[in-house]
RODO-2510 file (C-alpha; in nm, 4 decimals, decimal comma):
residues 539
     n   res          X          Y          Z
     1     x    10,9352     9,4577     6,2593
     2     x    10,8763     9,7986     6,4029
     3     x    10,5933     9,8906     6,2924
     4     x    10,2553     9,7264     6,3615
     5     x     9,9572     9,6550     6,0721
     6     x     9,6582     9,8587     6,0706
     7     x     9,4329     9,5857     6,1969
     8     x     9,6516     9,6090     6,5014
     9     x     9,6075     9,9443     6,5027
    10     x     9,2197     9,9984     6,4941
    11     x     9,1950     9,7251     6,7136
    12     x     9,4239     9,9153     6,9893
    13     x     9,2506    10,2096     6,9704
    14     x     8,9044    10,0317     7,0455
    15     x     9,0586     9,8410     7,3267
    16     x     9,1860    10,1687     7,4424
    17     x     8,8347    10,3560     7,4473
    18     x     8,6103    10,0535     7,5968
    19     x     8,9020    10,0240     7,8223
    20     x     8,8517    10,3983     7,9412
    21     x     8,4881    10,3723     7,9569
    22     x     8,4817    10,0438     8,1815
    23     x     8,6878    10,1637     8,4043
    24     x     8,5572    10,4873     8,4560
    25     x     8,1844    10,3259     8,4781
    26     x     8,4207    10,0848     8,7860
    27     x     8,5314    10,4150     8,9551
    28     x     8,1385    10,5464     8,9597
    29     x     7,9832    10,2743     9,0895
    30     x     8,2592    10,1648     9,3848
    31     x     8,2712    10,5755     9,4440
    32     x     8,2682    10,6694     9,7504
    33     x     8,0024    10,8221     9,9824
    34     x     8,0443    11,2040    10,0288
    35     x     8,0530    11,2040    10,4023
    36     x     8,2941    10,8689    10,4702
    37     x     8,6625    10,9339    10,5400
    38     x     8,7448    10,5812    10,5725
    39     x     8,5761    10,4560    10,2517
    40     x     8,7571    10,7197    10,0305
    41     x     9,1214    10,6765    10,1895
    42     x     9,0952    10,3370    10,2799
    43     x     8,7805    10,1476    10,1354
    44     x     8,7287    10,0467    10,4378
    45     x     8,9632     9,7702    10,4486
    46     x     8,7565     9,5455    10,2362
    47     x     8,9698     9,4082    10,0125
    48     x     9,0947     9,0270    10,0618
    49     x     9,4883     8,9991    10,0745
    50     x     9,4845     8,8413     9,7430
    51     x     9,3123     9,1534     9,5773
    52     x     9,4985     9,4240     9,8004
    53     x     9,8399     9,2238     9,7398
    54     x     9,7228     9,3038     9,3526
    55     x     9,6765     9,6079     9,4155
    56     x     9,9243     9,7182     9,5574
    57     x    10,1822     9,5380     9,3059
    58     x     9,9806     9,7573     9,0558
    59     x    10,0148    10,0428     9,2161
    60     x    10,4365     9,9238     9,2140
    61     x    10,4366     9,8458     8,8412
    62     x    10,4385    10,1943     8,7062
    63     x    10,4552    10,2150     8,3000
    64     x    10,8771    10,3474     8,4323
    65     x    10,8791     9,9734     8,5202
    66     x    10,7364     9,8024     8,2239
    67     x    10,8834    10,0642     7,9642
    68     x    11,1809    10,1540     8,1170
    69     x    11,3222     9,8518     8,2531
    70     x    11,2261     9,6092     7,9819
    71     x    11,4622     9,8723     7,7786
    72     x    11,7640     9,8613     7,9774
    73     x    11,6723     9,4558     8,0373
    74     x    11,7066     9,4857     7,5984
    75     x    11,9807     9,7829     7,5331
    76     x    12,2016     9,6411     7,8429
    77     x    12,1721     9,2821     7,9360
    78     x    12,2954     9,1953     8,2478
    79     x    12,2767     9,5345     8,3960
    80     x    11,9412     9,5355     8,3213
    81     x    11,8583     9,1712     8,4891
    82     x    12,0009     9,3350     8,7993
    83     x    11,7812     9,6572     8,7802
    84     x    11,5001     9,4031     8,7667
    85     x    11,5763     9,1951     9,0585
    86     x    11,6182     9,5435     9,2354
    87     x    11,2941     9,6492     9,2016
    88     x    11,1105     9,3321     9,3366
    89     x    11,4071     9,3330     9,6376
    90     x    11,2477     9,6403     9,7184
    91     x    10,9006     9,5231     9,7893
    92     x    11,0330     9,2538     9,9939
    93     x    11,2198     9,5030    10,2100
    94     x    10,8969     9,6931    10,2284
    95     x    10,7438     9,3591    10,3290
    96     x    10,9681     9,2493    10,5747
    97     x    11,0853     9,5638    10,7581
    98     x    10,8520     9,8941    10,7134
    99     x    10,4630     9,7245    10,6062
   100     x    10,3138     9,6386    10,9800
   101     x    10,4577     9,9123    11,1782
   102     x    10,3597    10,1051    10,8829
   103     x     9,9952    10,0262    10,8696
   104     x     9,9906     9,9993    11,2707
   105     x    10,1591    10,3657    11,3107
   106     x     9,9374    10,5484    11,0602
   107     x     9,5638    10,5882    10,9437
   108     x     9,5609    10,7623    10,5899
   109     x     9,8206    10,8637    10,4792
   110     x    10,2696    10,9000    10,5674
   111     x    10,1998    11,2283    10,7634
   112     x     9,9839    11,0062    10,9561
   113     x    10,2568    10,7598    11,0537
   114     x    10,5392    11,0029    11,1440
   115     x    10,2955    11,2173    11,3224
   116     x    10,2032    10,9440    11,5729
   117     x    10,4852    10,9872    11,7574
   118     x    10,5369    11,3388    11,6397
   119     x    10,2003    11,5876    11,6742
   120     x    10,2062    11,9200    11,4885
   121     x    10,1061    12,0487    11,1467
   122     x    10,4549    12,1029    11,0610
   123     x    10,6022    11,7719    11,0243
   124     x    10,2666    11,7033    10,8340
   125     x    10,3425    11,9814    10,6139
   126     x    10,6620    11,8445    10,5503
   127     x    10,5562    11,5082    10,5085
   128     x    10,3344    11,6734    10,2440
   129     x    10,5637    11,8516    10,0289
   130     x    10,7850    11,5366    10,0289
   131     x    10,5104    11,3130     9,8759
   132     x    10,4573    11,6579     9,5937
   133     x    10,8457    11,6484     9,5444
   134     x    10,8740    11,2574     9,5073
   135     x    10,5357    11,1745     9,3064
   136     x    10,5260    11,4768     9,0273
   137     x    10,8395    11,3903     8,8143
   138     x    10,6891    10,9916     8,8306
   139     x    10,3295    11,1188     8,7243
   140     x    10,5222    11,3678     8,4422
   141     x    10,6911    11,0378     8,3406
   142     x    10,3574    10,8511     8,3148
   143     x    10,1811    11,1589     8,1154
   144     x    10,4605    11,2590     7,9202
   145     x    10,5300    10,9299     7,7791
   146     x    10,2157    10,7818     7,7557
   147     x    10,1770    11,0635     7,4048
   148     x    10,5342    10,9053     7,2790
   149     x    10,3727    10,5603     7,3311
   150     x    10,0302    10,5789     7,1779
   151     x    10,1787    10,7717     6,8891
   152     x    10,4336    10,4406     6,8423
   153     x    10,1374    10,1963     6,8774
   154     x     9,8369    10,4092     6,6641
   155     x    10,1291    10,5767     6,3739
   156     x    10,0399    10,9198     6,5318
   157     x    10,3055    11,1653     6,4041
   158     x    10,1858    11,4705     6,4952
   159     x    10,2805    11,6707     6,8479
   160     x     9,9290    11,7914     6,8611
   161     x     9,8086    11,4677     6,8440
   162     x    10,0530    11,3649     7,0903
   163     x     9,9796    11,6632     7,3472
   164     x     9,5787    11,5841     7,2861
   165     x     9,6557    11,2235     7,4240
   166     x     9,8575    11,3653     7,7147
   167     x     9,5637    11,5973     7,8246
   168     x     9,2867    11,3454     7,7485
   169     x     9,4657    11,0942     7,9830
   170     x     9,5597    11,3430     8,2598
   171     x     9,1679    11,4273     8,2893
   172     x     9,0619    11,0667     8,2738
   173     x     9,3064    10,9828     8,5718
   174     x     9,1972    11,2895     8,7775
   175     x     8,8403    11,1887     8,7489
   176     x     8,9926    10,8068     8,8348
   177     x     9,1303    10,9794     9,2058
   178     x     8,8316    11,1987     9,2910
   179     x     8,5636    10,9711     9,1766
   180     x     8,6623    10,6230     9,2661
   181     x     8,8916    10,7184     9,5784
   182     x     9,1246    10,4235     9,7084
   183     x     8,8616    10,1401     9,6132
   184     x     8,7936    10,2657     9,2403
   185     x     9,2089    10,2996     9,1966
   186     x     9,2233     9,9149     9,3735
   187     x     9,0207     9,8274     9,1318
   188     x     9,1640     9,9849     8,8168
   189     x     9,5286     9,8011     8,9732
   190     x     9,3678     9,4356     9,0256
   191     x     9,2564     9,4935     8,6376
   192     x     9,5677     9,6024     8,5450
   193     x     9,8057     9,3197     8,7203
   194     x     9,5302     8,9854     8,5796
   195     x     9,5902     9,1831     8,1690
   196     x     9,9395     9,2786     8,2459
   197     x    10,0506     8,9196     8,4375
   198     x     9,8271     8,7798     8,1787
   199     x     9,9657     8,8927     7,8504
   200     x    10,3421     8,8971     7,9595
   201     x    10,3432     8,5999     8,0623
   202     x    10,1806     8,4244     7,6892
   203     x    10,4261     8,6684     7,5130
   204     x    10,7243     8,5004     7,7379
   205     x    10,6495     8,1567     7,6789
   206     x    10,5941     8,2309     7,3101
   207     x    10,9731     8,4021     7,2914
   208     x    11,0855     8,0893     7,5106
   209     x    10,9336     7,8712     7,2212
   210     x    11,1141     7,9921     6,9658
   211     x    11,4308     7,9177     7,1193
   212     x    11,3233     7,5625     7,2034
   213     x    11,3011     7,6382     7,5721
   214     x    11,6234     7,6991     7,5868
   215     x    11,7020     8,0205     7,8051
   216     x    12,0703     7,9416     7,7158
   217     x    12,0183     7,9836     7,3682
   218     x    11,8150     8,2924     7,4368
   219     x    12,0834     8,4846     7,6240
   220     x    12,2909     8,3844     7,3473
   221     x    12,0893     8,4777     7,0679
   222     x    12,1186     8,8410     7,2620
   223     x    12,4191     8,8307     7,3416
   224     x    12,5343     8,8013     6,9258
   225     x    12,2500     9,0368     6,8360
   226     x    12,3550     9,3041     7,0530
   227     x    12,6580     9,3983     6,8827
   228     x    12,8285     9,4164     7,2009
   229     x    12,8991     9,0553     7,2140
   230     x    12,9593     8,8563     7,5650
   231     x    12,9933     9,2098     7,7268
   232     x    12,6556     9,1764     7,7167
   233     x    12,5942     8,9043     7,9639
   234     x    12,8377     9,0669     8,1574
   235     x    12,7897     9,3819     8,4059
   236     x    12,8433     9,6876     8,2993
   237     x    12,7002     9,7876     8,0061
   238     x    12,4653    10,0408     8,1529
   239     x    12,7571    10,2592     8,2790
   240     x    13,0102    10,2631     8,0647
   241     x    13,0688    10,5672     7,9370
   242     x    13,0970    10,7296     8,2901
   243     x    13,4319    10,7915     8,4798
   244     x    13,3296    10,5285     8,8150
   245     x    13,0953    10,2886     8,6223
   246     x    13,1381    10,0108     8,9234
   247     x    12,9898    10,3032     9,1784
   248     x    12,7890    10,4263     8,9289
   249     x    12,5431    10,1009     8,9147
   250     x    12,5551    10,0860     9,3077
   251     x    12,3844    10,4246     9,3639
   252     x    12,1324    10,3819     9,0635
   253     x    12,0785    10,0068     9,2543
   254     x    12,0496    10,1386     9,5951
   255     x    11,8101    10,4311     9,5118
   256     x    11,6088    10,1222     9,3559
   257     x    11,6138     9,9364     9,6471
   258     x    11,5657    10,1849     9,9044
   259     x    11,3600    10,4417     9,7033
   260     x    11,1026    10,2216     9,5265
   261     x    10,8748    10,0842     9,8058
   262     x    10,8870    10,3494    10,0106
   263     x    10,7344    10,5863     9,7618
   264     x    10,3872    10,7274     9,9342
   265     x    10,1288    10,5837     9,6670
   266     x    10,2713    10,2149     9,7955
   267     x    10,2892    10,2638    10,1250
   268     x     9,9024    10,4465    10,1328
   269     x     9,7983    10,1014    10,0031
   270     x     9,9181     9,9340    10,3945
   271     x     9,6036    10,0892    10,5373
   272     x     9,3574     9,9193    10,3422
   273     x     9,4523     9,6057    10,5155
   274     x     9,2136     9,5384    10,8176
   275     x     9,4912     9,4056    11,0398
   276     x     9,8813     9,3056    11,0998
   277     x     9,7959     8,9212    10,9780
   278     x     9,6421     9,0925    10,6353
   279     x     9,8789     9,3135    10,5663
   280     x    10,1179     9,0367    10,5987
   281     x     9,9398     8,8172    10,3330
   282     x     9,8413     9,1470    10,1309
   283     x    10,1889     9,1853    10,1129
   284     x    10,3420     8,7993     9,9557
   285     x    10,0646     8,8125     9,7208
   286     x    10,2480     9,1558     9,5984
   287     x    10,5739     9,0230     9,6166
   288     x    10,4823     8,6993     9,4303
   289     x    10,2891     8,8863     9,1392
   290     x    10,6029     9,1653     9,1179
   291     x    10,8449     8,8701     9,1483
   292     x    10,6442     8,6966     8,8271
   293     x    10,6953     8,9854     8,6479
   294     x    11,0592     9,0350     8,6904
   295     x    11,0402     8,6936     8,4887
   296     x    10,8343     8,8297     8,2116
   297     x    11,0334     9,1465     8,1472
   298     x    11,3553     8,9514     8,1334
   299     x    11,2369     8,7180     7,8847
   300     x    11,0611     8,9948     7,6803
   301     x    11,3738     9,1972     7,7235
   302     x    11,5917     8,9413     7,6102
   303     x    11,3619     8,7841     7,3381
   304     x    11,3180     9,1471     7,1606
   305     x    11,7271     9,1891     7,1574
   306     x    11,7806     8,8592     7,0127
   307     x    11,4549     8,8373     6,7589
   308     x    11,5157     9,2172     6,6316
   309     x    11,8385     9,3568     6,7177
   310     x    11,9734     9,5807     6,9795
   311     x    12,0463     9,8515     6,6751
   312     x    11,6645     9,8587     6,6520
   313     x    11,5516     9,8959     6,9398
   314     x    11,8064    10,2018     7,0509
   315     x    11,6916    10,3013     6,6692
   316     x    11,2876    10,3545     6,7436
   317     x    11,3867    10,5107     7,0822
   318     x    11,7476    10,5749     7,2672
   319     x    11,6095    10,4853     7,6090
   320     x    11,4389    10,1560     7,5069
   321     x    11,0871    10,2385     7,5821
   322     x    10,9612    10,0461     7,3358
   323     x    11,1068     9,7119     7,3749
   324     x    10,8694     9,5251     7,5373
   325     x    10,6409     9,6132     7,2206
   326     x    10,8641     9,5604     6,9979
   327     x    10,9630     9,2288     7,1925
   328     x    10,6093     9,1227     7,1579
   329     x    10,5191     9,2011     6,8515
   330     x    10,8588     9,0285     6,7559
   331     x    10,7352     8,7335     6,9452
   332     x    10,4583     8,6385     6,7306
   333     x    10,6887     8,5962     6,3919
   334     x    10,6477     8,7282     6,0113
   335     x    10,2921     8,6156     5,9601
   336     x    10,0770     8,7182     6,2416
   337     x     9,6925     8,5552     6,3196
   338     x     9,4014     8,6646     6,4239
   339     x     9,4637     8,5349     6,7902
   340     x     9,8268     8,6788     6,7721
   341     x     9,6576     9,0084     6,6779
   342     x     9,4345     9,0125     6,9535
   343     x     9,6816     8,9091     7,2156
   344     x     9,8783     9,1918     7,1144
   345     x     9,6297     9,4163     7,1774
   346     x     9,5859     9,2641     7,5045
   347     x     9,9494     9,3401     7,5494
   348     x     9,9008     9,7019     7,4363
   349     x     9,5924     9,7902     7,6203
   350     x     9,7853     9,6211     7,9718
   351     x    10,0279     9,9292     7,9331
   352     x     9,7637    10,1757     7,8312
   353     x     9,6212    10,0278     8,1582
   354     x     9,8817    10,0418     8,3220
   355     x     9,9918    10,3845     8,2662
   356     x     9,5936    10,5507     8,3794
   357     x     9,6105    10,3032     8,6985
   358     x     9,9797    10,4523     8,8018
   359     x     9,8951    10,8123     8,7090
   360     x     9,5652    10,7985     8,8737
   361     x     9,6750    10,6226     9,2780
   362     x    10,0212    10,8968     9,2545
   363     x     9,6996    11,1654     9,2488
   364     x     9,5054    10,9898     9,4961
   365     x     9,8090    11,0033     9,6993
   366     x     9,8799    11,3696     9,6644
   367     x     9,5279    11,4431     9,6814
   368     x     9,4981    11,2446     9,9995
   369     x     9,7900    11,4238    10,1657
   370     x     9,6873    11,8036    10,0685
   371     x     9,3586    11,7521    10,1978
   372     x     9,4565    11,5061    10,5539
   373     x     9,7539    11,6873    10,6092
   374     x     9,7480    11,9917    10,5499
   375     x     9,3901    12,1693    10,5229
   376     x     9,2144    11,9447    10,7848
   377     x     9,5202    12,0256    11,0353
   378     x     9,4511    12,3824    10,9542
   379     x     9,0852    12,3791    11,0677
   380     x     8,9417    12,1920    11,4396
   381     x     8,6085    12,0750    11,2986
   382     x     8,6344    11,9640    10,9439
   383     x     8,3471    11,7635    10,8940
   384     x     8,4071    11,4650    10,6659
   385     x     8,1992    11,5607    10,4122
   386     x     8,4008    11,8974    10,3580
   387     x     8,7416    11,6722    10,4169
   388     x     8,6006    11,4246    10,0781
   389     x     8,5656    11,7044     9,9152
   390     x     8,8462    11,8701     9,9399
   391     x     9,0465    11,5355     9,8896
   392     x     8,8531    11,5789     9,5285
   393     x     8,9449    11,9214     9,4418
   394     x     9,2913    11,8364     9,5408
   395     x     9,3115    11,5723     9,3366
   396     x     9,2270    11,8737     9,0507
   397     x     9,4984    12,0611     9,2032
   398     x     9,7762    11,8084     9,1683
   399     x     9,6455    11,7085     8,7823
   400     x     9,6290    11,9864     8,6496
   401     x     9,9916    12,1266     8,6820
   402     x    10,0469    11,7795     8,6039
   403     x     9,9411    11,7699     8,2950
   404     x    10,0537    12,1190     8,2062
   405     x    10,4122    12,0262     8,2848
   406     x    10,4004    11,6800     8,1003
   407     x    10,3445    11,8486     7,7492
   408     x    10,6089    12,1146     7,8487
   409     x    10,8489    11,8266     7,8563
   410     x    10,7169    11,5239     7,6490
   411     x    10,9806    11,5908     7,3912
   412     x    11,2782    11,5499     7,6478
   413     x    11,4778    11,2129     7,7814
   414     x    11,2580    11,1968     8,1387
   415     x    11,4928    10,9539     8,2755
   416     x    11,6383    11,2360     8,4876
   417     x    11,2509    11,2278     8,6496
   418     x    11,2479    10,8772     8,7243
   419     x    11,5710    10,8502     8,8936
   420     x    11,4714    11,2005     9,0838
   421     x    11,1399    11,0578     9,2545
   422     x    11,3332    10,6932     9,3294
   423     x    11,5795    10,8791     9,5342
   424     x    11,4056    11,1540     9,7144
   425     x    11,2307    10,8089     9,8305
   426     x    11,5497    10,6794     9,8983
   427     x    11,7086    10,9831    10,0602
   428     x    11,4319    11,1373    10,2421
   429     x    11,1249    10,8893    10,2410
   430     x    11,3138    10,6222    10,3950
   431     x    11,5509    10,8103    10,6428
   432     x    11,2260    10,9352    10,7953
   433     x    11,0224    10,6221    10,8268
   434     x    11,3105    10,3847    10,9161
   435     x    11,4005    10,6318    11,2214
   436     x    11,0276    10,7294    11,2905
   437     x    10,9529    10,3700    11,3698
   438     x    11,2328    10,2130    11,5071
   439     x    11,4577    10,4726    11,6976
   440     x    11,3174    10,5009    12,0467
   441     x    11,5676    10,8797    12,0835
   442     x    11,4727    11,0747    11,7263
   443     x    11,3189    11,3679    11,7833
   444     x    11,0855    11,6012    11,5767
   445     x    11,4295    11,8279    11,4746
   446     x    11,5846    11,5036    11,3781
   447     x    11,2942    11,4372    11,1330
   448     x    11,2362    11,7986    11,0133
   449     x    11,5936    11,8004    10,9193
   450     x    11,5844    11,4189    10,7205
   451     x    11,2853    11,5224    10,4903
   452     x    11,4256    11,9008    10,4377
   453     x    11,8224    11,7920    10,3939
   454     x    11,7436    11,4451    10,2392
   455     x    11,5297    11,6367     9,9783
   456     x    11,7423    11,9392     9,9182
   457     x    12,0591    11,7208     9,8737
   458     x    11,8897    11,5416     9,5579
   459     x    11,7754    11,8241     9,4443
   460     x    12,1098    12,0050     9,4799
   461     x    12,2925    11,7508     9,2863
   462     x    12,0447    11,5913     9,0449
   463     x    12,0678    11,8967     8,8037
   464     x    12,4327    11,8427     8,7531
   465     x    12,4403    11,4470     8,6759
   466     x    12,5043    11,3288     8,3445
   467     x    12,1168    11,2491     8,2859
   468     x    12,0245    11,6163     8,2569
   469     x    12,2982    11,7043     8,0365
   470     x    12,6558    11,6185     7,8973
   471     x    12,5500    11,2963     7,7169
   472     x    12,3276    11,1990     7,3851
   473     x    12,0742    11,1076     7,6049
   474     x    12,0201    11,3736     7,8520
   475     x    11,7106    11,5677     7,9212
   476     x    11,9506    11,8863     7,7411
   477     x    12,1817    11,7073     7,5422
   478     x    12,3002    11,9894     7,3307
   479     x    12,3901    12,1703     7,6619
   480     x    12,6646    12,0419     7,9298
   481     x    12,6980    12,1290     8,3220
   482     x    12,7599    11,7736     8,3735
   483     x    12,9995    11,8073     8,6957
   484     x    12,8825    11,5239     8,9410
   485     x    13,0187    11,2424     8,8505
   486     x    12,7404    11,0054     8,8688
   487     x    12,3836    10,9290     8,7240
   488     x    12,2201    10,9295     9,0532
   489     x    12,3173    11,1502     9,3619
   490     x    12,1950    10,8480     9,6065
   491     x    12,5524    10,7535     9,6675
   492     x    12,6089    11,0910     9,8211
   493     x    12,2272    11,2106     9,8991
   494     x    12,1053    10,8411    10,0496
   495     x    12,3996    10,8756    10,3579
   496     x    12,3460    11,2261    10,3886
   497     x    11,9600    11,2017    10,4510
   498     x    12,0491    10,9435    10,7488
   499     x    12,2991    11,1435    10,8552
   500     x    12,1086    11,4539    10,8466
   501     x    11,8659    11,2444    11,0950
   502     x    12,0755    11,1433    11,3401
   503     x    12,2653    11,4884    11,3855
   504     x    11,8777    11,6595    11,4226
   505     x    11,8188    11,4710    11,6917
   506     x    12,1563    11,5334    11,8490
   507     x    12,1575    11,8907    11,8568
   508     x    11,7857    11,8592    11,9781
   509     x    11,9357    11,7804    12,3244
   510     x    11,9749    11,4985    12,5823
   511     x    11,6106    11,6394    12,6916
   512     x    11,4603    11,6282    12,4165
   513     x    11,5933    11,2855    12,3161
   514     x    11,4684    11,1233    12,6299
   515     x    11,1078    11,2787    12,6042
   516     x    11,1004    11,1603    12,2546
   517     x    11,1706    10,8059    12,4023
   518     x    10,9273    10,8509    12,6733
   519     x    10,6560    10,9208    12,4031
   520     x    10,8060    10,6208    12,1949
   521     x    10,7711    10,3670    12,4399
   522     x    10,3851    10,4611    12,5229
   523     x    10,3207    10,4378    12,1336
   524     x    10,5908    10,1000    12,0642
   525     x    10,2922     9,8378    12,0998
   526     x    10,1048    10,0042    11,8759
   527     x    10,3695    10,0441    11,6855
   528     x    10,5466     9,7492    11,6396
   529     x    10,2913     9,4572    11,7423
   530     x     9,9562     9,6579    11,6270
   531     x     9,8820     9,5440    12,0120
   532     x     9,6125     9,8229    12,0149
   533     x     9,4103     9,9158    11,6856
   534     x     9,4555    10,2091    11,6046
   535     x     9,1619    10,4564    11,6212
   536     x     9,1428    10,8197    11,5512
   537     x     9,3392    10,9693    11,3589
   538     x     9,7128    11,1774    11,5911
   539     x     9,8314    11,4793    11,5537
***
């Protein structure tokens, strides 16, 4: 049941390649002008809601999301129901508290929004090196695995082969960001979200039927197939073998919640809505598609545990990664059509999709934030021309290293990644824009000290967590300088970036404080009610 025919095989790997070429011919022909900043960071707000709202739930959907989660959904059960429902509470939070005064405040990119109220290159600098720190170990997760997962789906056995994929993909998403800027990656996401939506969603309803439409029966098909019995409807699972499991699940659940949205290759997607009403709309159409999702992955998750076995899933990888494959492939039963065959192929090339579309906006992002914030601060009269281009060459900058690093560590658990890019969001990323747009008193100290102490808290503490080393499963797991006694620092690192916030701005002085709220007030409207569009670009 693991291992797929070589029709299905042949037929992948054409998918894959007309795949590539398509969109790459997309990216070319929606390119961007040389000379326009707004069409290359922005598209110039073209997109409908519906098509942005895809967009940006592809952009959300990472290949950590369909992999990842659809494995703890299948290895854990409950645990894993409740990661799922994390990630689309999220998006809503984004939705409902951060996505108008987000697009209102900035232009391009986050630098852009906490510099509104803040001028200077050095809180853009900052803001820069926080999107670096948070979006590299995600982009190492989507190179580095995406070798693991073609070599499952094509019978590659080889690490050459493997590395060859990694580097083939890294310069196909590089040439995704500096060709097609934010309009050629919209595209690429809308594509993504109609094969990923798509396929799911006919695998789901095929598990469902064989179970008689019965989720009952489902769970409890997984439930006796997961050797674990009813512990596995139960909560949990995931945790167990650590000392606090309870507090365990609550900092992996609010680094989720707090961390995912708020990553900058999300939030970049808020300006490419024209105004506060479409960014609104943009924004249920997002929630609705990541919401459907949620559904699929569950059911997929489920179905694979109950149709194959827990034991074989954990056997053809420890983290999972492969369950939504092997739940689909499961799916279809012993004797497999030609339609089954070519919906599974479908399902394939919607991750293969999905892992270039994720890749290639965390570049754009990077790329976008290099160039904006910190080498057109740097010089008075960048022309836009010279700004485009250097968005392209940084988008070289950031891949490269990329890619290097991904085949340095494609052999290694990258959970430990993951979790470290979900809560720098949470502990730094979200400190800084909660406070930036809502507290009328927080001063440029108080923000310089939320991205700098929210960041080096995580990365103080992250080495020492039982994901790097001390269990089978760690990144070292022959090694063990497992200390902290969590999985995620976000239970210590998520208070401490607020807290490192508020004291900033504190010690800043009662001056300080009330110039800060002088400046907030003349900027709130904006802010807030988008009561004046915003024009150039501040600070």
């Amino acid at each position: 049941m693991t291992d797929f025919s070589g029709d299905a095989q042949a037929m992948s790997l054409v998918a894959f390649c007309a795949v590539a070429t398509v969109t790459l011919l997309l990216c070319v022909m929606t390119g961007p002008d040389g000379d326009d900043l707004d069409e290359f960071y922005t598209g110039y707000s073209s997109l409908s809601p519906m098509r942005n709202g895809l967009a940006i739930a592809g952009d959300y959907i990472s290949a950590a999301t369909v992999l990842g989660t659809t494995g703890v959904v299948a290895l854990c059960g409950y645990d894993g129901i409740v990661l799922a429902l994390s990630t689309a509470l999220s998006l809503m939070l984004l939705m409902f508290l951060l996505a108008e005064p987000l697009r209102n405040a900035g232009r391009f990119t986050m630098g852009d929004a906490l510099a509104r109220r803040m001028p200077g290159r050095g809180v853009r600098i900052a803001a820069c090196a926080v999107t670096l720190a948070a979006l590299l170990p995600l982009m190492l997760v989507q190179l580095a695995g995406t070798g693991q997962l073609l070599a499952f789906i094509l019978g590659f056995s080889s690490d050459s082969l493997k590395t060859g994929c990694v580097i083939g993909l890294g310069v196909l998403m590089i040439s995704y960001a500096a060709i097609g800027g934010m309009k050629g990656t919209a595209l690429i996401q809308i594509l993504k979200m109609v094969m990923l939506l798509g396929s799911g969603a006919v695998v789901a309803l095929l598990v469902l039927d064989r179970f008689d439409w019965d989720p009952g029966a489902l769970f409890n098909a997984a439930a006796e197939h997961s050797g674990v019995g009813s512990a596995f409807l139960e909560s949990g699972l995931q945790f167990a073998g650590g000392p606090h499991p309870r507090l365990d699940m609550i900092s992996s659940q609010l680094a989720v919640v707090l961390g995912g949205a708020v990553l900058p290759h999300i939030t970049m997607r808020m300006y490419t809505a024209s105004g506060a009403r479409q960014v609104r709309r943009s924004m249920s159409w997002a929630v609705s598609s990541v919401a459907l999702f949620v559904l699929v992955i569950t059911v997929v998750g489920f179905g694979a545990t109950a149709l194959i076995g827990r034991e074989v899933i954990a056997g053809a990888d420890p983290q999972g990664n492969t369950a939504y494959l092997l739940g689909s492939r499961a799916a279809f039963g012993a004797e497999v059509s030609t339609v089954e065959s070519l919906l599974f192929t479908a399902v394939t090339t919607a991750i293969f999709l999905t892992v270039l579309a994720s890749v290639a906006s965390m570049i754009l992002s990077c790329a976008n934030s290099l160039a904006h914030d910190v080498f057109a601060t740097r010089v008075r009269e960048l022309s836009a021309r010279h700004e485009v281009t250097l968005a392209r060459l940084s988008a070289l900058a950031v891949g490269i290293p990329a890619i290097v690093l991904a085949t340095l560590v494609q052999n290694r658990s990258l959970q430990p990644l993951t979790t470290l890019s979900f809560t720098l969001g949470a502990s730094a990323i979200a400190p800084a824009l909660v406070y930036s747009l809502f507290w009328r008193r927080y001063t440029r100290a108080g923000l310089m000290w939320t991205l700098i102490g929210g960041s080096a808290v995580v990365l103080a503490l992250m080495p020492w967590t039982n994901l790097v080393s001390g269990s089978p499963i760690a990144a070292f797991p022959d090694a063990d300088f497992n200390w902290f006694p969590f999985t995620t620092p976000g239970l210590v690192s998520i208070p401490a970036g607020f807290l490192f916030g508020w004291i900033g701005t504190v010690v800043s002085g009662q001056r300080e404080s009330e110039e800060q709220r002088r400046q907030y007030e003349a900027v709130e409207g904006w802010i807030l009610a988008g009561a004046v569009r915003r024009g150039t670009d501040q600070g």
